[in-house]
N, C-alpha and C positions, 0 to 999 in steps of 0.2 A: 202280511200287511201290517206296519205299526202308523199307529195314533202319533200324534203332535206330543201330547203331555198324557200326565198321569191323573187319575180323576184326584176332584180336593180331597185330601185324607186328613183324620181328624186327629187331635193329641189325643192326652190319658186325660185331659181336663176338658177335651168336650170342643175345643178351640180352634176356627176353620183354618187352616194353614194353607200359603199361596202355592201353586198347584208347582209341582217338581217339573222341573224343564229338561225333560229326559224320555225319552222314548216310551212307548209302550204298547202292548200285545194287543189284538183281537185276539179274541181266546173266546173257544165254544160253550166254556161254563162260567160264568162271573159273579165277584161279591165287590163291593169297593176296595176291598183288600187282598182276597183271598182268591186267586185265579187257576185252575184247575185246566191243565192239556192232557189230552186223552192219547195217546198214542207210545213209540217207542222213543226211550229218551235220545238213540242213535240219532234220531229223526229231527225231533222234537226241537233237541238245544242248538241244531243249524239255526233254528228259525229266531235265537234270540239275541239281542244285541253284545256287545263288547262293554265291558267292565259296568255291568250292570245292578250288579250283587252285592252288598257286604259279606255275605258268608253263605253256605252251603251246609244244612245238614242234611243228612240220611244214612237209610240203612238198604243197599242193593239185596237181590234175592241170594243166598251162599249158597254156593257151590254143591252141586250134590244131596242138597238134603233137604229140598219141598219138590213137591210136582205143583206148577202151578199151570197146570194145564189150559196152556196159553204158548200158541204159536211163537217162534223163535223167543221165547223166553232165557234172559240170562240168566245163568244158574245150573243151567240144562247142560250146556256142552258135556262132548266125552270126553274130550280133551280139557284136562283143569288147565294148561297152558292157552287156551281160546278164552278159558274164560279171564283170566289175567288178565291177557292181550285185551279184551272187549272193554273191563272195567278201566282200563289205562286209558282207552278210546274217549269212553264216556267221561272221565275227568280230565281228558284234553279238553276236550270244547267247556265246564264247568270251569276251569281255570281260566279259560279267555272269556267268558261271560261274569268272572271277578273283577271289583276293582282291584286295584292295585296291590291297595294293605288287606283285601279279603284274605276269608281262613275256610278251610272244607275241617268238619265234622263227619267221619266217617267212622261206620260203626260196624264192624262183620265179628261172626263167629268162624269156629273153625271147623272141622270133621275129618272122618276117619275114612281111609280104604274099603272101598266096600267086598274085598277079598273072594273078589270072582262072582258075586252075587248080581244077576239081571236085574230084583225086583225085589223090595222090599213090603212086607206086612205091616198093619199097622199093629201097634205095639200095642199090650192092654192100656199100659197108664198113660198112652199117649195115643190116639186113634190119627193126631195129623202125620206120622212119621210113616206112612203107609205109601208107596212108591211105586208107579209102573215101571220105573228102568230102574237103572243102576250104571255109573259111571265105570269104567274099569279101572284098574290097579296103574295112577299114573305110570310115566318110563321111571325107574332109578328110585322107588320104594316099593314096601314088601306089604303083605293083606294085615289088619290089623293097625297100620302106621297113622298117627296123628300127620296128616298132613300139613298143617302152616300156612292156610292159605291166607287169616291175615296180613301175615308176614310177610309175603311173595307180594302181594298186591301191595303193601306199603313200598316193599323197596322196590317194588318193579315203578311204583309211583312216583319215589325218590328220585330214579336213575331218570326217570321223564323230566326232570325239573321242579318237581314239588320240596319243599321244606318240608323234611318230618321233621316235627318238634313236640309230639307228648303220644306215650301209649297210655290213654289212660284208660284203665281197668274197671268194666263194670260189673261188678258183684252182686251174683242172684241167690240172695237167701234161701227165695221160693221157686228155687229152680227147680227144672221139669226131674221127676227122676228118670232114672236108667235101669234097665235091665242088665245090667253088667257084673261081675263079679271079679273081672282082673284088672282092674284100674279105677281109680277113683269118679264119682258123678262130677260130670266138666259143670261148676256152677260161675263161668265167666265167659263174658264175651271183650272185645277191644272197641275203646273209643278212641281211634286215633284222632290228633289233630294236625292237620298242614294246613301249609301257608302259602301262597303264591310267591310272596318276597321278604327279602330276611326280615324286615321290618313291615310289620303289619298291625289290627286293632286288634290290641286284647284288651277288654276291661276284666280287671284281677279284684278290684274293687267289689265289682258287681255278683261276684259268687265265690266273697270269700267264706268262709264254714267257721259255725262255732265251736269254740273249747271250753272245755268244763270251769275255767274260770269266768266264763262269761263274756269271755274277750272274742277277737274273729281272728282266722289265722290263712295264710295263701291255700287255695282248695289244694288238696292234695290228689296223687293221680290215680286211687282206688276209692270209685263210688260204689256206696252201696243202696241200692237200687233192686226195689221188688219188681217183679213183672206185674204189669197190669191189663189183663185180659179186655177188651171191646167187645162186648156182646154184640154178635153177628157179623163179628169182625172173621178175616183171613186169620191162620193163624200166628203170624209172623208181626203183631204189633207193637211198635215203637211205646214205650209208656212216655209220657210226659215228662216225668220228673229227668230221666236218661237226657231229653233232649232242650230243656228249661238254662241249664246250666252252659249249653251249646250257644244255646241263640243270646243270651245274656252277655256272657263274655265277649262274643264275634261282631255285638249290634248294637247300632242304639236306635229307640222310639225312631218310628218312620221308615227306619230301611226296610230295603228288599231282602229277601230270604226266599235260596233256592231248596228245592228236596226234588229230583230226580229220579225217585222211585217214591212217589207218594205214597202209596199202598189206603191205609182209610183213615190217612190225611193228620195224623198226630202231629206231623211238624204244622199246620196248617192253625192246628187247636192251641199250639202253645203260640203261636204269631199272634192270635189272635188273644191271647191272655196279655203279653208282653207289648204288643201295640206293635208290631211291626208287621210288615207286609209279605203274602208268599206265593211266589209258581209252583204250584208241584206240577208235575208230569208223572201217569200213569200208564201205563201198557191195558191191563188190565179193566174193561168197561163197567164191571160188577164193582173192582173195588173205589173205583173211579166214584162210581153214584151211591158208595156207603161212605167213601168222603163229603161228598154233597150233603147227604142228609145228615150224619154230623158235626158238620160244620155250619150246617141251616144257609145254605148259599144256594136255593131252590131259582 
């Protein structure tokens, strides 16, 4: 069911702005800003209108390497080609709930073969990598293989119609270790960016980077970027800084901003720092009401 208008939303100065003459959600958990759906994103983005977005960030659950034990959770398939196919799905309907000059922020990691293994333990330095299944050894690579599943969902995204236009690389100082001794600790994940159409909003202004002369220079596409843990968070959370520089370039004050896998709501906290407005959609009911709480949208 949508509303007439959007409630009055306020500037960064405090100043009532005439209410957007554009559709808008009943949605089960609400802020003046900040709108939380509880359900499967498959589901969920039927329910939202056409070119409604400036931009999209998030991060989906990857492939093979959390149990989030949560009925048809993405992430899960055995087959890594379902899970492709799935994420292609969900950023079909993302891309027709874009405007036009809209950008998706997409952020995945990648992983390894799990070389015949059902179930994974959880690691000493790591007690979240702890696993009831295990995916099996895709068709046409061997146990041990860096898979690319970045990679495969960008171009499978590509060949759907999407603009790739930047891998930009996030670099984790403070990344998790590994117990490994034949290959180096992976301390990066991808922030891809696409575009709905060749021509779309970037502001470049808005998150150019300082140089040691003191001057600013175009962001470059390796950030370096600590993780930062959410106390009583899931363990898969989005740090702010990672997503600041997303919503700045894609938006300005007032827009919409979607995130599709909310998880406990970071694109939610940086909207609400930047001044713009967000739907997440959550699967997940727990992580759902640890977005609530903080983001204070009680």
């Amino acid at each position: 069911m949508l509303e007439n208008t959007l409630p009055i939303v306020h500037t960064k100065k405090a100043e009532a702005r005439e209410h957007v003459k554009r559709p808008c959600l009943t949605r089960n958990i609400s802020d003046p800003k900040i709108n939380i759906l509880v359900g499967d994103a498959r589901e969920k983005l039927l329910e939202l209108p056409d070119q409604y977005f400036r931009a999209c960030v998030t991060s989906p659950p990857y492939w093979g390497l959390r149990d989030y034990d949560t009925e048809n959770q993405i992430g899960a398939e055995m087959d890594m080609r379902d899970y492709v196919h799935h994420l292609v799905k969900v950023f079909r309907e993302v891309r027709r709930t874009l405007t036009d000059d809209g950008t998706l922020w997409l952020n995945l990691g990648d992983s390894y073969t799990s070389g015949g293994r059902t179930w994974r333990g959880p690691d000493a330095k790591n007690q979240a990598r702890g696993m009831s299944y295990r995916a099996p050894t895709p068709d046409g690579l061997k146990p041990k293989d860096l898979i690319g599943i970045p990679w495969r969902v960008a171009f499978a995204l590509q060949e759907d119609g999407w603009y790739l236009r930047a891998d930009n690389i996030w670099h984790k100082p403070n990344c998790q270790p590994e117990s490994v001794k034949d290959r180096p600790t992976r301390s990066h994940e991808y922030m891809f960016l696409l575009s709905k159409s060749e021509r779309y909003y970037y502001d470049h202004e808005a998150i150019k980077e300082p140089t040691l002369d003191g001057s600013k220079r175009n962001r470059r596409t390796v950030w370096q970027i600590n993780t930062t843990p959410f106390v009583g968070a899931h363990f898969a959370v989005f740090p702010p800084a990672l997503v600041e520089p997303c919503i700045a370039a894609g938006s300005s004050i007032d827009d919409w901003i979607l995130d599709p896998f909310f998880g406990s709501g970071t694109v939610g906290l940086v909207c609400q720092k930047l001044w713009r407005n967000c739907i997440g959609i959550e699967l997940n009911e727990d992580y759902a009401q640890m977005a609530i709480e903080r983001l204070g949208i009680f």
